[in-house]
C-alpha positions as a printed Julia matrix, in Angstrom:
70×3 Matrix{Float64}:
 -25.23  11.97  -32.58
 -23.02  14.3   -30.32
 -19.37  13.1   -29.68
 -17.91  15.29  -27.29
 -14.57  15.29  -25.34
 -14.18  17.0   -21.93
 -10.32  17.51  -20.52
  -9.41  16.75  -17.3
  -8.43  20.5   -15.73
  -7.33  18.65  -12.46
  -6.38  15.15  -10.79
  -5.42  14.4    -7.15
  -4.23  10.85   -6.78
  -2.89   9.79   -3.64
  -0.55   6.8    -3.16
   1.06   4.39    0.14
   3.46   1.87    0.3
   5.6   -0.11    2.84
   9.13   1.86    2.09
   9.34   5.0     0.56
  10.91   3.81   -2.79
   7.89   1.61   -3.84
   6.16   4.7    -3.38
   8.56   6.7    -6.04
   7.63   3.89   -8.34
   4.57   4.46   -7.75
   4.14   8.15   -8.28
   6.74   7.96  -11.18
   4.43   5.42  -12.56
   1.53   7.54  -12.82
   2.98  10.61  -14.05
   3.92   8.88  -16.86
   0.46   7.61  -17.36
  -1.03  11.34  -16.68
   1.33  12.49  -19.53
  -0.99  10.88  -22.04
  -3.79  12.77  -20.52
  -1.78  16.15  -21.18
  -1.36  16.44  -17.06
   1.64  17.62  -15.39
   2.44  17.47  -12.05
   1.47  20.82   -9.8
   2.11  19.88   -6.34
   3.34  16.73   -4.27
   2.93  16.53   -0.69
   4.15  12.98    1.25
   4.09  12.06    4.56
   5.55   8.93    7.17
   4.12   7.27   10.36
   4.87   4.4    11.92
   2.21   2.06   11.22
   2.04  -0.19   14.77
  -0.05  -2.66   13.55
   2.62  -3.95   10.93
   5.87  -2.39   13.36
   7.24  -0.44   10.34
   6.83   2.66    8.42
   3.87   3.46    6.58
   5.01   6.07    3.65
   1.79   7.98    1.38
   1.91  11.12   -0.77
  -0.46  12.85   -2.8
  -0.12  14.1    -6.05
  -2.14  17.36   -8.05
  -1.89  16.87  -11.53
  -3.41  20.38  -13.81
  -3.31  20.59  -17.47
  -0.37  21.43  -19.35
  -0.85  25.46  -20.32
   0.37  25.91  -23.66
């Protein structure tokens, strides 16, 4: 029997919410939960727009996680 374990080089996740700090909880959230997977984060990029089906803003980011060098 062959066990083998493959790490995860890279991870883009990409979050929303309703107001922008649900969406730190969010992210915050899952870099903790990367951490365990030896991920850090490499690059966040976020972005608003008014959402007009709702009337209010509509707040997303996405997140690169890469293995920790080292």
């Amino acid at each position: 029997m062959d066990f083998r374990l493959d790490l995860i080089d890279n991870k883009i996740e990409f979050f929303e919410a309703g107001d922008l700090r649900t969406l730190e909880l969010k992210v915050d959230q899952q870099i903790e939960n990367n951490k365990a997977l030896l991920l850090d984060v490499h690059h966040v990029q976020h972005q608003v727009v008014f959402n007009p089906n709702s009337g209010k803003m509509q707040y997303s980011a996405v997140v690169h996680f890469k293995a920790k060098k080292g």
